[in-house]
C-alpha positions, 0 to 999 in steps of 0.5 A: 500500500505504500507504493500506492499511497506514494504515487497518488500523492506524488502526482498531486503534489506534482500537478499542484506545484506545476499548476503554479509554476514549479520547475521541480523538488529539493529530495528528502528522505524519511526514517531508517532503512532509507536505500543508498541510492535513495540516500544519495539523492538526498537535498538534490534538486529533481527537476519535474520533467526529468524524474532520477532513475535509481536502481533500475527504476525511474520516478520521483521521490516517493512514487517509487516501490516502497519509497518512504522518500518525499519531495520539498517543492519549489515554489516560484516567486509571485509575479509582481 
């Protein structure tokens, strides 16, 4: 169930930030047992439109199996 949670809460969190203007996501990881790739994408910048592939496997954080990463979304300044 975690894969499932992550991806529908990935894809909303990633139509939310493209609907005002995000170019993309700061990597976080959460809790013990994190993966090593997963750790060393750790405070990267993910850009939306070129998600990592780590293991094999391509996706955002969160969305990928058993992935108990998150992203921290880039907000763009208001236009002013």
């Amino acid at each position: 169930a975690r894969t499932e949670i992550g991806r529908a809460t990935g894809a909303l969190t990633q139509a939310r930030a493209l609907a005002v203007g995000s170019e993309g996501y700061w990597w976080r990881i959460e809790g013990a047992g994190t993966r090593p790739s997963h750790r060393k994408t750790k405070d990267k910048f993910v850009r939306w439109d070129s998600p990592p592939t780590l293991d094999g496997m391509t996706g955002h954080a969160g969305c990928l199996p058993n992935c108990k990463c998150c992203s921290e979304v880039q907000i763009p300044d208001p236009v002013k």
